[in-house]
C-alpha positions as CSV (number, residue, x, y, z in Angstrom):
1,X,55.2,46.4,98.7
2,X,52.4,48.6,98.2
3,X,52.3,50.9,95.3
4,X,51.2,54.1,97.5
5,X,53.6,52.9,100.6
6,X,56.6,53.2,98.1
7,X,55.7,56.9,96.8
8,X,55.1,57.6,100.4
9,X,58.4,56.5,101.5
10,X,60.0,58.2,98.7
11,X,58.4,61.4,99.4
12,X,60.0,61.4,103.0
13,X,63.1,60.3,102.0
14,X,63.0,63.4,99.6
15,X,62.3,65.8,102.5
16,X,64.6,64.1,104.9
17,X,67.3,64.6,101.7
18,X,65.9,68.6,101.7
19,X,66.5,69.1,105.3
20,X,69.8,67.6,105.6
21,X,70.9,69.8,102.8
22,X,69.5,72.6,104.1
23,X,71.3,71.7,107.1
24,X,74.3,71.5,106.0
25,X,74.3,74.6,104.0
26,X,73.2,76.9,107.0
27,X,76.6,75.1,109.0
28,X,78.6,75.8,105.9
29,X,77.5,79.3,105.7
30,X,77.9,79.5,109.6
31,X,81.4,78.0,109.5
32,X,82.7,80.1,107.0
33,X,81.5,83.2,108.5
34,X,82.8,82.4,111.9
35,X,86.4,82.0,109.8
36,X,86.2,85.3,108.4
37,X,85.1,86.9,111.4
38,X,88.0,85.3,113.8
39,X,90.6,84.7,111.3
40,X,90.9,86.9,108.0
41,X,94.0,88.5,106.7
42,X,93.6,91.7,104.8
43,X,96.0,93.1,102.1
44,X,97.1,96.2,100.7
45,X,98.2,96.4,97.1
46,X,98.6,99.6,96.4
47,X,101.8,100.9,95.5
48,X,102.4,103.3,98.1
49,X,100.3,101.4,100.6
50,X,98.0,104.1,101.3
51,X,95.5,102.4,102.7
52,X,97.3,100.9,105.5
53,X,98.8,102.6,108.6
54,X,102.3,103.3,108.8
55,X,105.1,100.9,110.9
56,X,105.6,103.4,112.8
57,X,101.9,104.0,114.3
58,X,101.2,100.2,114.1
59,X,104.3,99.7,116.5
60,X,102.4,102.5,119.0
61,X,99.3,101.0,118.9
62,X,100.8,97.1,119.5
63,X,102.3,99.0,122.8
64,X,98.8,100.7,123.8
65,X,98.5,100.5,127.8
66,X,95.4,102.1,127.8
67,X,91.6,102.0,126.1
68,X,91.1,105.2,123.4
69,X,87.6,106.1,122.4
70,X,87.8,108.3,119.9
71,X,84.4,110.6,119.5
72,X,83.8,112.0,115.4
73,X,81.6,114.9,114.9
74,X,82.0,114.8,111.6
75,X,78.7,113.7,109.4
76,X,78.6,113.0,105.5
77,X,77.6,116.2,104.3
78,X,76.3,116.0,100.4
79,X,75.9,119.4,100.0
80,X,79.3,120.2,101.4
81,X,81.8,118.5,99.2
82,X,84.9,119.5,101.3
83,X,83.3,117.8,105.0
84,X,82.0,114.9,103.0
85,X,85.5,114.2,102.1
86,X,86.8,114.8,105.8
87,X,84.0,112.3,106.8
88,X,85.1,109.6,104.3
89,X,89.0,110.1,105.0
90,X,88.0,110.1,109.1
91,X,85.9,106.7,108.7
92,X,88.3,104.8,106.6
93,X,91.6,105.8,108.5
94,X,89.5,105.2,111.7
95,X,88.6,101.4,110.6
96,X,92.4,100.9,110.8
97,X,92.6,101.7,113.8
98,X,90.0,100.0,115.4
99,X,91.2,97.0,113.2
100,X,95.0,97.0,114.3
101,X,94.3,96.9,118.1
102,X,91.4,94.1,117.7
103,X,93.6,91.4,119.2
104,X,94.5,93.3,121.8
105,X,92.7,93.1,125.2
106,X,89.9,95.1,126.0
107,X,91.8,97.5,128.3
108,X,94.4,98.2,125.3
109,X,92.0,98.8,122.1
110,X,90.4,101.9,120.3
111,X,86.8,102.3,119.8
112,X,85.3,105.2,117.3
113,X,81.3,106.7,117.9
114,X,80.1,109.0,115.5
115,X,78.1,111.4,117.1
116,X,75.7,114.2,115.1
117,X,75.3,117.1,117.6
118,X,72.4,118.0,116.1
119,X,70.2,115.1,116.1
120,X,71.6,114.0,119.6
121,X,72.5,117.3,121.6
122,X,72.5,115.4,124.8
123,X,74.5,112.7,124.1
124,X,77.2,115.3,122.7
125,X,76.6,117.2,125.7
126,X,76.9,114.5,128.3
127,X,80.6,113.4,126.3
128,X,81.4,117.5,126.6
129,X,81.0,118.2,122.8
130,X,80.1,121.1,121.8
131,X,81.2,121.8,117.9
132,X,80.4,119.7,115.2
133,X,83.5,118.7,112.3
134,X,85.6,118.0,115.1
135,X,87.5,114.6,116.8
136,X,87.8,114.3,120.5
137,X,90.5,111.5,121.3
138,X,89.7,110.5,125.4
139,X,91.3,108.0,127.2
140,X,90.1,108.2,131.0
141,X,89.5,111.4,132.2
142,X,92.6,112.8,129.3
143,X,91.3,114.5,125.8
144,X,92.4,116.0,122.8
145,X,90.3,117.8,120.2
146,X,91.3,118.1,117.1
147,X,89.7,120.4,114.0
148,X,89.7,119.7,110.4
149,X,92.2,122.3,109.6
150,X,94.7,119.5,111.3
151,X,94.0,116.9,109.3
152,X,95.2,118.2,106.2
153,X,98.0,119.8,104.7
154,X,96.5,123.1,102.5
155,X,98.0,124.8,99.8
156,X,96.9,127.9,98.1
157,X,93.9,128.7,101.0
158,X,91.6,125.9,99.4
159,X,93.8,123.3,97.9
160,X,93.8,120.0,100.1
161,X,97.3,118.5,99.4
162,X,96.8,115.7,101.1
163,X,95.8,114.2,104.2
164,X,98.3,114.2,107.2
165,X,95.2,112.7,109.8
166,X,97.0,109.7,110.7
167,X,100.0,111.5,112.2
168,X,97.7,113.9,114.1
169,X,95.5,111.2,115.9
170,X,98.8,109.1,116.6
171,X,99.7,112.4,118.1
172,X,97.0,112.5,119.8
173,X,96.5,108.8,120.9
174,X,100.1,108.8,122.7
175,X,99.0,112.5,123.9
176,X,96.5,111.2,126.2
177,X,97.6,107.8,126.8
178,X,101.2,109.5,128.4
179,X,102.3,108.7,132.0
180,X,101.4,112.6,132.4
181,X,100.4,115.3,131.1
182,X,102.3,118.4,129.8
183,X,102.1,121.2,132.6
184,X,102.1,124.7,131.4
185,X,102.3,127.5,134.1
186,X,100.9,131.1,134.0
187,X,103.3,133.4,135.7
188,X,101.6,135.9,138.1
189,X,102.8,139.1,140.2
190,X,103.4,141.1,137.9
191,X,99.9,142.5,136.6
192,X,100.0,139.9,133.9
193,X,97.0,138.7,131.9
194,X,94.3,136.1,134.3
195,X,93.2,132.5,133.0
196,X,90.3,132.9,135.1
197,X,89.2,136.4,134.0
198,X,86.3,136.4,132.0
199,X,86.1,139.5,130.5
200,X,87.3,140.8,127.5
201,X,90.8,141.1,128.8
202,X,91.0,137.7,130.3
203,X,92.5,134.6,129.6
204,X,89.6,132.4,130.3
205,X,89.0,131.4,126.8
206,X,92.2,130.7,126.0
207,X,92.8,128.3,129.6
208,X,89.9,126.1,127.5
209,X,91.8,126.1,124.5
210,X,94.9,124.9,126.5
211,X,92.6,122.1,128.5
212,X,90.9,120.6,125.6
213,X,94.2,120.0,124.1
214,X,95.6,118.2,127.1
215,X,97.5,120.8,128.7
216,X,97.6,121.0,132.5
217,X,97.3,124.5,133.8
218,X,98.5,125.9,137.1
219,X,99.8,129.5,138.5
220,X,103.4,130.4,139.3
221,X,104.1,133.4,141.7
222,X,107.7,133.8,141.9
223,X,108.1,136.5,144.5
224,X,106.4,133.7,146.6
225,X,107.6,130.8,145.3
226,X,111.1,131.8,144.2
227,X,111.9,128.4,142.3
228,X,110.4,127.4,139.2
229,X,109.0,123.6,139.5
230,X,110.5,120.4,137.7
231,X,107.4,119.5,136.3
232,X,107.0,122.9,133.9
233,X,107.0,122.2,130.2
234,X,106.1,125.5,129.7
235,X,106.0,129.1,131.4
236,X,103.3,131.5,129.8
237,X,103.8,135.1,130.8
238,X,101.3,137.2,129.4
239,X,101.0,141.1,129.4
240,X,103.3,141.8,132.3
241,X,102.8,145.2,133.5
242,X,105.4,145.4,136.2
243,X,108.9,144.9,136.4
244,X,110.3,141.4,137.2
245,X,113.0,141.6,140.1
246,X,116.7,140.4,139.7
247,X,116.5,137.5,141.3
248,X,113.3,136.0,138.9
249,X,115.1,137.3,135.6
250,X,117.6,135.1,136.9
251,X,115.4,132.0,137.9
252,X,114.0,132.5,134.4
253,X,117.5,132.6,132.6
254,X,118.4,129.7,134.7
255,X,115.8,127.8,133.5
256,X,116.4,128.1,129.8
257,X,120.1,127.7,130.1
258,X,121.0,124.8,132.5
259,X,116.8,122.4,132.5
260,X,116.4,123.4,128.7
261,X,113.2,125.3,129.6
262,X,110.4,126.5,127.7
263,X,108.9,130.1,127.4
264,X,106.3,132.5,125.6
265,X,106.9,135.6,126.7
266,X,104.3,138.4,125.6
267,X,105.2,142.0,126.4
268,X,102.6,144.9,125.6
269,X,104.6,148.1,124.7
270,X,104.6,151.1,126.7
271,X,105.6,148.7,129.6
272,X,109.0,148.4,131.7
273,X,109.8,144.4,131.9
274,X,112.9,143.9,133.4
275,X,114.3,141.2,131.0
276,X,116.1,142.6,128.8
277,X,119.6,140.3,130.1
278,X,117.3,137.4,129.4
279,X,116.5,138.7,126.0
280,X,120.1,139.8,125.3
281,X,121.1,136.7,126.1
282,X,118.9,134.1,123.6
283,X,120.0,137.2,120.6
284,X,116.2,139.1,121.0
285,X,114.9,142.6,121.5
286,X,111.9,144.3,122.3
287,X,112.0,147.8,121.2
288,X,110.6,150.4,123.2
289,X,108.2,151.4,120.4
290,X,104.0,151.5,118.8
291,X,104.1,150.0,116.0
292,X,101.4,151.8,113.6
293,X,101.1,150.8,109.9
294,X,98.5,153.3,107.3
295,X,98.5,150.4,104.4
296,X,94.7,150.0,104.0
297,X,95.5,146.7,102.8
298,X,97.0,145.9,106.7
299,X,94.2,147.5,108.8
300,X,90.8,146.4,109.7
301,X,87.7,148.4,109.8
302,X,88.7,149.0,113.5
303,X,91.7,150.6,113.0
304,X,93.8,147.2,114.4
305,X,96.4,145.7,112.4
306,X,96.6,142.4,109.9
307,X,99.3,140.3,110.3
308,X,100.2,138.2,107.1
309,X,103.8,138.6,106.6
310,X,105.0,134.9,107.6
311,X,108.4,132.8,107.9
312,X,108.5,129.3,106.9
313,X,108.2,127.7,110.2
314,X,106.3,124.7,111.9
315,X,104.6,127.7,114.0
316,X,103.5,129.7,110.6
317,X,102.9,126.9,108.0
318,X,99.0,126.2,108.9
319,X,98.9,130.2,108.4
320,X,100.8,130.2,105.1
321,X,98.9,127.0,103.7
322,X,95.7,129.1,104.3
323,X,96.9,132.4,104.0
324,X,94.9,133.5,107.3
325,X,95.8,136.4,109.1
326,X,96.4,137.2,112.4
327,X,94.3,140.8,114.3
328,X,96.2,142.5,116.9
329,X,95.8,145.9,118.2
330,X,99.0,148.0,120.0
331,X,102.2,145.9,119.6
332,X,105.7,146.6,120.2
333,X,108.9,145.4,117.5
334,X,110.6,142.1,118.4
335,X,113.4,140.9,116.5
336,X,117.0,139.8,116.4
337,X,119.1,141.6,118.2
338,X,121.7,143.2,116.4
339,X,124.2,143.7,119.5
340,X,123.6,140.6,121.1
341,X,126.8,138.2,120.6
342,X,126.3,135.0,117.4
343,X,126.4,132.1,120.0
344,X,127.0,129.0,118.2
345,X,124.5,126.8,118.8
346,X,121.5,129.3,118.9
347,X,118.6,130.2,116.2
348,X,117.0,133.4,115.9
349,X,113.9,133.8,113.9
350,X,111.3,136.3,113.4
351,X,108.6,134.5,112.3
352,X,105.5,137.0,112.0
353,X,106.0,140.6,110.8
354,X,103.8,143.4,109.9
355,X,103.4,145.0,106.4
356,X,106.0,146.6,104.7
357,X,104.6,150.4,105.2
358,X,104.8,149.9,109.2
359,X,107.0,151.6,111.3
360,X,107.7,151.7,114.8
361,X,106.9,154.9,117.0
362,X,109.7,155.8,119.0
363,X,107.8,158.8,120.6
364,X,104.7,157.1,121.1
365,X,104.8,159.2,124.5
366,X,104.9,162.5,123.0
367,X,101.9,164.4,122.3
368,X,100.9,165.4,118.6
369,X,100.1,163.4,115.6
370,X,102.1,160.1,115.0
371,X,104.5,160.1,111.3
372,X,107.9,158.3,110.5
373,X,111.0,159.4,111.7
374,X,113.8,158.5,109.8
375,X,117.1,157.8,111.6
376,X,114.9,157.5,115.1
377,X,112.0,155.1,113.9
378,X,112.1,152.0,113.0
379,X,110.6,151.2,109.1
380,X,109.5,147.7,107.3
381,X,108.4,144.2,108.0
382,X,108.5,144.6,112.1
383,X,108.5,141.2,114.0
384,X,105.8,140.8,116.0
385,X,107.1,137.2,117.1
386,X,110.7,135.7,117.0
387,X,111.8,132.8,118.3
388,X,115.0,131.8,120.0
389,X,116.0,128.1,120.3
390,X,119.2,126.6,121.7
391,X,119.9,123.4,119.1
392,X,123.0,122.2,120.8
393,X,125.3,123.5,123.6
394,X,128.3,125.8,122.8
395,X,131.2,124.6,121.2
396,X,130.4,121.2,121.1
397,X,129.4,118.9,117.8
398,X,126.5,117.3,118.8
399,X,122.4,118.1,119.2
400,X,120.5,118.0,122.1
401,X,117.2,119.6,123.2
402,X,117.7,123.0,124.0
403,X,115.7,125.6,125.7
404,X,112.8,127.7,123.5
405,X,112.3,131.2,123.7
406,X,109.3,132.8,121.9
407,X,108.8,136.6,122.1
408,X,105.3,138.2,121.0
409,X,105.3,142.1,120.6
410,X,101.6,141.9,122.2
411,X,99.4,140.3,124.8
412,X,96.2,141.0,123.6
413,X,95.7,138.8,120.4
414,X,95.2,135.5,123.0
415,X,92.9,138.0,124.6
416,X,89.0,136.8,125.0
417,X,88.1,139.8,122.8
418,X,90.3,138.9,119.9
419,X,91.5,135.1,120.3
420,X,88.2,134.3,118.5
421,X,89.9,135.3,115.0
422,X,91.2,131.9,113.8
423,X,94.3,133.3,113.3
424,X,95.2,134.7,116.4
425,X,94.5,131.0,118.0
426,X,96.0,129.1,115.4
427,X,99.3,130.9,115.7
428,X,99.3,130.7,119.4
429,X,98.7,127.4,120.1
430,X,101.3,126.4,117.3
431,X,103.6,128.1,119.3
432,X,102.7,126.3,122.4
433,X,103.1,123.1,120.8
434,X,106.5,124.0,119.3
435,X,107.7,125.4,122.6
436,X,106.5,122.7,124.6
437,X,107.9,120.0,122.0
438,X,104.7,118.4,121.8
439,X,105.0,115.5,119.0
440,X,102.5,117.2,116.1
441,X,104.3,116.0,113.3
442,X,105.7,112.6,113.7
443,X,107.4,110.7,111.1
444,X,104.7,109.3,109.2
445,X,103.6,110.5,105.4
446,X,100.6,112.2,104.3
447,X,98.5,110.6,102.0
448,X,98.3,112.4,99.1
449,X,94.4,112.9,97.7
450,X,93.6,111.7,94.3
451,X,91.4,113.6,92.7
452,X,89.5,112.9,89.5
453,X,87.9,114.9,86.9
454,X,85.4,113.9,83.8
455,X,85.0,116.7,82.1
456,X,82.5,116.6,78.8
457,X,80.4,119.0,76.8
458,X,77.0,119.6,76.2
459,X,77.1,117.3,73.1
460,X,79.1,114.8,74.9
461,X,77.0,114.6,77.9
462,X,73.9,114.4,75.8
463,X,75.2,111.3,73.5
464,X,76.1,109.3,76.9
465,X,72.2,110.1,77.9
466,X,71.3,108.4,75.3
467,X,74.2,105.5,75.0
468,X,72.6,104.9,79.0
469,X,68.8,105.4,78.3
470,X,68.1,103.6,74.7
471,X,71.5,101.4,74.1
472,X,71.9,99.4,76.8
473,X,68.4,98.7,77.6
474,X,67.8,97.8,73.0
475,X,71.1,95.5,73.3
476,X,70.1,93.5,76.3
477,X,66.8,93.3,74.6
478,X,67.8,92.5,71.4
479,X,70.0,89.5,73.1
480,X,66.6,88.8,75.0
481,X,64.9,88.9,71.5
482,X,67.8,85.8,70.4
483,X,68.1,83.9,73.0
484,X,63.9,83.7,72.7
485,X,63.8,82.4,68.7
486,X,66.7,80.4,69.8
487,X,65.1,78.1,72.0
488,X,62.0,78.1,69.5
489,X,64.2,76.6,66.9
């Protein structure tokens, strides 16, 4: 054989040997990332598994009947340390989910979009969002929003404790994925507050609060009607400034006692409301009073009141973690009633009261300046909500769901004018929720936060400049400097 012919044939079979390796290393690398796409395992080891969703949540999402998409407004903020941790919580609790229901058919799995509603106003527009740091939950035509004060558990106004997201978007995953939705009713025909009304008096703002959470919203008359429907979860009855008749005080006491109902009842003072039996009988009163209060410390600039006198409660504890106050104007006492019979079986609670220098004007009616009466007014920390609840039926050992009472000395804190004050909106719809039994807080832990802190001084932060600038660059070129007159020897 030729001399040349040999190299040359040795020279193909040495690309021929390059190409099949090549080959096989692309199929290898192909292979392996077609196994860890389609068949990977993942594994938590720390202690208190925090990184993983709970058994509970996981058994939820293996049931799924429906597709979720959940929509995050939240964006990595660096000069906001507190929203860049929301962000970081959000994305990693949200890759769990989106990981747990991957086996699952396309109709039964949960897909997450960040969306910036600054940089794409449209698109956030077109999906109906209008607030940034927020998560919208959808599934079909169903939503629920939910703000960052839900997502963790505060303490001490700023302190995050820990984070309690994956129990509110499991909340709100079986919220909008439910057979049907929660039906709150706004009785009417009595001169009582309008969800449509649009002024400052109105309701209007409040009906979007209710509908972005998942509530659906309808009107009960029941002079017309005279029969209160099997679907209410909740009656609403806001500001009435007429009397309710015999025969609804006892639809409405009818419906507490024997279907377990649900009610927020929110009487303005100065007004005649014909359920006091109603009252008397779930152990409440509303006093025929004005509740004034000269502390500086409880009155805003506009001469309305500060509410920040709380009870530990489900209702209260978002307002005690942050210590937010709630703004009404003219409010009437509710409490316990003193006179009313102890049932067993039912809790009485007031839940929100006003300052300790209040007192509550009997003779509001009366002309001349307003003072204390002793003996005639009433003096203290005067309820402006209290809640009644039924935990099991009279003389019998066992719990069941009862009806839910809750009173509010005023209307006009839910008012378009005033619901705008965090407070005011945070304690309503916490009372919603509690009244209409709405699962908020499900049995799955918070996740503590970790926090940690380097602290050094001045001399200390300057010797670790240099360590980084002149120490670690000299010893890995000393060891260059070596390994050099090594190989020279």
């Amino acid at each position: 054989m030729h001399l040349a012919e040999s190299f040359r044939t040795a020279r193909w079979i040495r690309i021929v040997n390059l190409l099949l390796q090549a080959v096989l290393f692309l199929s290898l690398f192909g292979g392996l990332n077609y196994v860890a796409q389609n068949h990977f395992g993942r594994f938590d080891l720390t202690q208190s598994r925090r990184y993983s969703l709970s058994a509970e949540t996981r058994s939820y999402l293996d049931r799924l009947e429906k597709p979720v998409r959940i929509y995050v407004t939240f964006r990595d903020e660096k000069d906001d340390e507190e929203l860049a941790q929301a962000y970081t919580d959000l994305r990693g609790l949200l890759r769990e989910y989106v990981y747990a229901t991957r086996n699952n058919d396309e109709r039964r799995q949960i897909a997450v979009d960040f969306v910036d509603v600054y940089q794409n106003p449209k698109q956030a527009q077109a999906l109906g969002i209008e607030q940034p740091n927020v998560v919208v939950v959808t599934s079909g035509e169903r939503r629920r929003l939910v703000t960052i004060d839900e997502l963790y558990r505060i303490k001490n106004k700023k302190t995050r404790e820990a984070f309690r997201g994956e129990a509110t978007l499991t909340a709100a995953i079986l919220d909008v994925t439910a057979a049907e939705r929660k039906k709150i009713y706004f009785v009417q025909g009595h001169g009582e507050a309008q969800p449509d009304d649009v002024s400052e008096r109105g309701l209007s703002q409040l009906r979007d609060a209710l509908r972005q959470r998942n509530f659906d919203l309808a009107a009960l008359d029941l002079t017309r009607d005279r029969r209160i429907p099997d679907d209410a979860a909740l009656l609403l009855i806001v500001g009435p400034t007429d009397r309710f008749q015999r025969f609804e005080e006892e639809l409405l006491r009818d419906y507490l006692q024997t279907r377990a109902g649900r009610i927020v009842l929110m009487l303005n003072p100065g007004k005649q409301h014909g359920l006091d039996i109603l009252l008397f009988d779930w152990g409440i009163i509303a006093y025929d009073d004005v509740i004034y209060d000269p502390s500086a410390a409880a009155s805003a600039e506009s001469g309305e009141i500060l509410i920040n006198h709380y009870t530990p409660h489900p209702i209260t504890q978002t307002l005690i973690n942050n210590q937010v106050y709630v703004l009404i104007g003219l409010a009437r006492t509710v409490a316990a009633d003193p006179g009313a019979p102890v049932e067993d079986g039912i809790k009485v609670q007031t839940l929100a009261a006003t300052s300790e220098s209040a007192w509550g004007e009997r003779g509001y009616r009366l002309p001349g300046p307003r003072q204390y009466t002793p003996g005639q007014d009433l003096h203290g920390n005067l309820g402006i909500l209290t809640i009644s609840e039924r935990l099991k039926p009279a003389n019998l050992p066992l719990s069941v769901p009862g009806g839910r009472l809750a009173v509010f000395g005023t209307s006009d804190l839910i008012t378009n004018n005033r619901i705008v004050t965090l407070g005011n909106l945070t304690l309503f719809l916490a009372t919603v929720n509690w009244a209409a039994e709405r699962d908020v807080d499900l049995n799955i832990p918070a996740r503590p936060i970790e926090r940690f802190q380097l602290a050094l001084s001045q001399e200390e932060l300057a010797r670790l400049r240099l360590g980084l600038l002149l120490v670690v660059p000299g010893a890995v070129a000393l060891l260059g400097l070596i390994v050099y007159w090594t190989r020279r020897s």
